[in-house]
N, C-alpha and C positions, 0 to 999 in steps of 0.2 A: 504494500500500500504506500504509495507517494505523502510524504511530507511537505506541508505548505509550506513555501518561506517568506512572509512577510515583506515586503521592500519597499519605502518612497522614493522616488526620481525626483530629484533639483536638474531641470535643464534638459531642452528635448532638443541639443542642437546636434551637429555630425555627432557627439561621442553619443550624448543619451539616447537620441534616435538608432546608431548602429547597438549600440546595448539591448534597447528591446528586439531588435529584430533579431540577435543572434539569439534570445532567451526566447522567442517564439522561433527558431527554429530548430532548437535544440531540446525542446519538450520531449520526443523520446530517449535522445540519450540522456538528458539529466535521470528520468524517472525508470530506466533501466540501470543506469551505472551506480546511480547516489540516492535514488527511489525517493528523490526532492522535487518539488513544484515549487517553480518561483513566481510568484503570487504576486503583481500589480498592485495596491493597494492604493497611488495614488502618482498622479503625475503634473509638476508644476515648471512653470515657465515664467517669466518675469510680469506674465499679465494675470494669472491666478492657476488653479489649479482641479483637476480631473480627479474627482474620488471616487471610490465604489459607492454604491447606490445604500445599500443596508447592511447591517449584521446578517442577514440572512443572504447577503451574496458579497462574499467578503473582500473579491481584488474584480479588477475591472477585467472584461472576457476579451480575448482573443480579439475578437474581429473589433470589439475598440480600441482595442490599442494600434490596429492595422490602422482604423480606420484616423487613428489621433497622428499618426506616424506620417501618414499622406498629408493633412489637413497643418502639420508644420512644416511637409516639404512643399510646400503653397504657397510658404512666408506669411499665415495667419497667424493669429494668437491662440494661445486657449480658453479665454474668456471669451470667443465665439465660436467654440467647440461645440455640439449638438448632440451630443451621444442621443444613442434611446435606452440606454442601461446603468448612465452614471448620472453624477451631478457634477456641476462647473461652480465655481467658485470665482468669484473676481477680488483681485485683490485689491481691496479699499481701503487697506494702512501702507505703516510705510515697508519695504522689501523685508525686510528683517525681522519684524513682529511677527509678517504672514506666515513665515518660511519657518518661525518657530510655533507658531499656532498650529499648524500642521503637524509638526514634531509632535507637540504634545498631546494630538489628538489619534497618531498614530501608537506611541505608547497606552494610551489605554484602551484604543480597539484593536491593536493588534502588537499582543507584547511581545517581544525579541525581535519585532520591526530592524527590518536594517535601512537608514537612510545614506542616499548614493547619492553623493555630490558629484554629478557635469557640469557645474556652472562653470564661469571664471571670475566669480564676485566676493567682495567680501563679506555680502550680507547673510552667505549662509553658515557663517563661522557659529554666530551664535544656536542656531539648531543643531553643528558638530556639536557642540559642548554640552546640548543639553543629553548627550549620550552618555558624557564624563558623570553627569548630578545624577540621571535615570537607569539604573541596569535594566529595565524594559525595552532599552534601545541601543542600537550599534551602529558603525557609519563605516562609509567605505566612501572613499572622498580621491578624483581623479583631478579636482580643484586645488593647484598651487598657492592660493592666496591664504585659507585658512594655517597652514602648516609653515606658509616663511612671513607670515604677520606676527604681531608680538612675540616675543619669545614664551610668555608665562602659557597663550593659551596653547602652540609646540609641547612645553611639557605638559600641560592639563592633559592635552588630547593620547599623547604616546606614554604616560606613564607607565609602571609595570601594570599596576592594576587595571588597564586602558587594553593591554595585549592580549584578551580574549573579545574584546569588543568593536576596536579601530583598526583597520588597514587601509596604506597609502601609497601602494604602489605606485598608483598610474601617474601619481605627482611630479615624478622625475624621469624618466624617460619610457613612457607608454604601458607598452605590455613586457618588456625588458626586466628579468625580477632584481630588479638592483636593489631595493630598500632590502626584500629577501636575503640577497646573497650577502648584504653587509650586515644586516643582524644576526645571521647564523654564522661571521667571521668573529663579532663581538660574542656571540655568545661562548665561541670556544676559546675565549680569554685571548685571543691572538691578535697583540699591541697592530694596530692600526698606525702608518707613520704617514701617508701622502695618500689622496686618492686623487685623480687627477685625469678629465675628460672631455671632449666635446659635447653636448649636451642640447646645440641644436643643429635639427636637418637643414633650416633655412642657411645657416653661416658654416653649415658643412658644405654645402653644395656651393655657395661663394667662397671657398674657401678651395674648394677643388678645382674653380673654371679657373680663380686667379694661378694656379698653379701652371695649367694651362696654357698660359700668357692671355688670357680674357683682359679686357681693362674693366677697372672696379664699378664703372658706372653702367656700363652691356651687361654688365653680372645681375648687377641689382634689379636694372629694368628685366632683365630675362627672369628670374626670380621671383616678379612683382608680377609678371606677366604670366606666368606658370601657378598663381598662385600660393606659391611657397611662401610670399611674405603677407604679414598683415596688411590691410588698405593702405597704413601707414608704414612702410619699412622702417622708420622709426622705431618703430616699437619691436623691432627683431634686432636691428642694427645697433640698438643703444645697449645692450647687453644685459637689461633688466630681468627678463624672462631666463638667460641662463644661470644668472645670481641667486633670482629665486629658487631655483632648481639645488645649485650647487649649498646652497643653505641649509637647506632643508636635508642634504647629507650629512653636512655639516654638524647639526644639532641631532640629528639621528647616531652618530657618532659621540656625543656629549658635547660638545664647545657650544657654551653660551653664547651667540652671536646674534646681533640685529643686524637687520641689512642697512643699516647705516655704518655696520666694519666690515662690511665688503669693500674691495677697493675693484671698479668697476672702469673699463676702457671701452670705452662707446666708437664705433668706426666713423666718426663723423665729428667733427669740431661743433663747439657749443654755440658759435654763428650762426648754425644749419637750425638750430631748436626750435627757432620760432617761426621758421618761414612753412608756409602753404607746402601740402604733397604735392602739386605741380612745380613749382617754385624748388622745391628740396631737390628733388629728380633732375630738374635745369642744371642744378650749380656743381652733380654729382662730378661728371668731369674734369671738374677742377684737384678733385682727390684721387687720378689716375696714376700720376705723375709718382706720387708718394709712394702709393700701393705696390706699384712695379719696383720701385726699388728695394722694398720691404722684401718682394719676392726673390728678386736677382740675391739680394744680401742673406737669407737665408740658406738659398742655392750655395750661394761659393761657401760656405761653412758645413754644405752637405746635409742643409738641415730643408727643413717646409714651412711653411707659414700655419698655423691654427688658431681658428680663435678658441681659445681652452677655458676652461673650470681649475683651480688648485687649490684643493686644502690640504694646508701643510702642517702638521701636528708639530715640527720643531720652531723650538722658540716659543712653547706659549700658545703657540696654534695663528694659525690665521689664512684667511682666502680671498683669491684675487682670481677676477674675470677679464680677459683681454686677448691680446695677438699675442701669441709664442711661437719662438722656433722649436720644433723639435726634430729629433733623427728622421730621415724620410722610412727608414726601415724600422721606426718601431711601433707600434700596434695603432699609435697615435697619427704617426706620419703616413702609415698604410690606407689609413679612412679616407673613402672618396664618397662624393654622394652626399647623400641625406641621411645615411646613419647617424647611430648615436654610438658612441664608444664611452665605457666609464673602468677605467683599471686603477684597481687597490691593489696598494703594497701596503706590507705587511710582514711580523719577522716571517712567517710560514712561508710568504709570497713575496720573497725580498728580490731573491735571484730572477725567478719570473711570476712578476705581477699575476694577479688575476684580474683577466680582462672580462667584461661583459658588453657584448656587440649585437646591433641589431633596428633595427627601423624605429628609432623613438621617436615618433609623431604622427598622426593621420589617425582616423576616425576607429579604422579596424583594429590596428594593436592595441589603443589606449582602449578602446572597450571590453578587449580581450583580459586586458590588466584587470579591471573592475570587474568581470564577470568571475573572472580567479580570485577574485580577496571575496566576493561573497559567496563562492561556496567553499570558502574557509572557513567564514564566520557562520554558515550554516551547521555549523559540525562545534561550536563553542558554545 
């Protein structure tokens, strides 16, 4: 006999949208291999949210969630969602109250609820946490911003007594099991000394064409063009998003850090900050000249260009985001593409690293991540 398992959805964009559809396609093998049903119970987007209808039909059926799935690949809301089997809700406070009123209404209609963050907001921090106050509820969070924001709610959310409840894999590079593989290195006592990685596809793949000999501004347009970068390259360029990343290993590791002791190199002078996305792409040109030489100069020392991640445990600890040369022949310098690469040394893994490689970004890994921490959490 199948086992419900309870879930709410924060965010029905590529990741949450590919999460239902692989958890409605995989109905018989979960309920053959793990003899679990993962059970819909309610699904929200930034305009309100999709709940089951009664205690007497407890998650929303199949063909609504098809049909909710279409109805956001539309670019509607869900506050003009129509089921004939649930109810719609509009959210009429502000992002943060909603998102926890849900929380708490899923705790007590439906206890050991796991709530699954796909946003990229920080309004759903506060409903992780009410996971931390409520053992009725669990979170599995593919959302960066709850996990490298404050530091205090970091340790609320991971603490030991949090490790039957919380998983964050997809946080840092998709479906990649990095958060795994470095807490089963901490758990077998084996001193961590550097971890040190590229950590995004978009400045992997400009990172490879400049190798290339591409000039930096063909790269970026080709990238913006391919959809690899955000509307605003900015916001891949400026190195924010891999800071976050690398942080959040960071403190997964123990080091107290805010992302304000990150030391962060943005590929773009701080002139470039305020001008318009047309405007910023015009003036890119002007930073070709540079770039080539960064490249050439790496070259004659036998080295490559990356933009990397470094946390470095000597001295106190500390991490920095930016351009490094490294070996062309080492694990780091080998990465082409849009992989993600993250190698821990370590004393076990001193002579050779342990490396962890593989597609950290797009809709299907990172949902692949989330759909693996919940049915971990299905089993605690």
């Amino acid at each position: 006999m199948e086992r419900p398992v309870p879930f709410f959805l924060y965010g029905v964009g590529g990741v949450g949208a590919e999460l239902l559809r692989v958890i409605l396609a995989s109905r018989k093998f979960h309920s053959l291999r793990y003899g679990l049903h993962f059970s819909a119970v309610g699904v929200c987007d930034s305009s309100g949210a999709v709940v089951a209808q009664s205690p007497q039909d407890p998650e929303l059926s199949d063909a609504t969630i098809e049909a909710l799935i279409s109805h956001k690949a539309n670019g509607l809301r869900l506050s003009d969602f129509n089921p004939a089997d649930a109810n719609v809700r509009a959210m009429r406070s502000e992002a943060e109250g909603f998102v926890q009123g849900m929380a708490t209404r899923c705790a007590t209609a439906h206890p050991g609820c796991i709530l699954v963050d796909c946003t990229a907001t920080e309004s759903t921090t506060a409903a992780l946490l009410l996971a931390v106050e409520n053992p009725l509820l669990k979170a599995v969070s593919a959302n960066k911003k709850p996990f490298a924001g404050p530091l205090e709610d970091f340790k609320r959310l991971t603490s030991v007594q949090m490790m039957p409840r919380v998983r964050y894999e997809s946080t840092v590079v998709a479906g990649v099991p990095v958060i795994a593989g470095l807490q089963r290195v901490i758990a077998s006592a084996d001193p961590v000394s550097r971890i040190a990685g590229s950590f995004s596809g978009t400045l992997g793949f400009v990172m490879s064409e400049l190798q290339k000999g591409a000039k930096f501004s063909e790269v970026v347009a080709q990238a913006k063009s391919l959809g690899y970068t955000e509307p605003d390259p900015r916001d891949d360029l400026g190195g924010v998003d891999v800071a976050r990343k690398a942080l959040i290993l960071a403190r997964t590791l123990g080091m107290d850090l805010e992302m304000s002791d990150v030391t962060i190199e943005p590929l773009y002078p701080s002139s470039f900050a305020g001008l318009s996305v047309p405007d910023f792409m015009s003036q890119l040109p002007e930073l070709d000249v540079q770039f080539a030489k960064r490249v050439q100069d790496a070259e004659a020392n036998g080295n490559v260009l990356r933009y990397a991640a470094t946390v470095d445990m000597s001295g106190g600890g500390h991490l920095v985001v930016g351009l490094e040369e490294v070996p062309a022949s080492s694990p780091l310098g080998t990465l082409l593409g849009t992989d993600n690469l993250v190698q821990i040394s370590t004393k076990v893994y001193s002579a050779s690293p342990l490396v962890l490689c593989g597609a950290g970004a797009g809709a299907g890994g990172t949902a692949a991540g989330v759909l693996a921490d919940m049915l971990e959490l299905a089993y605690t």
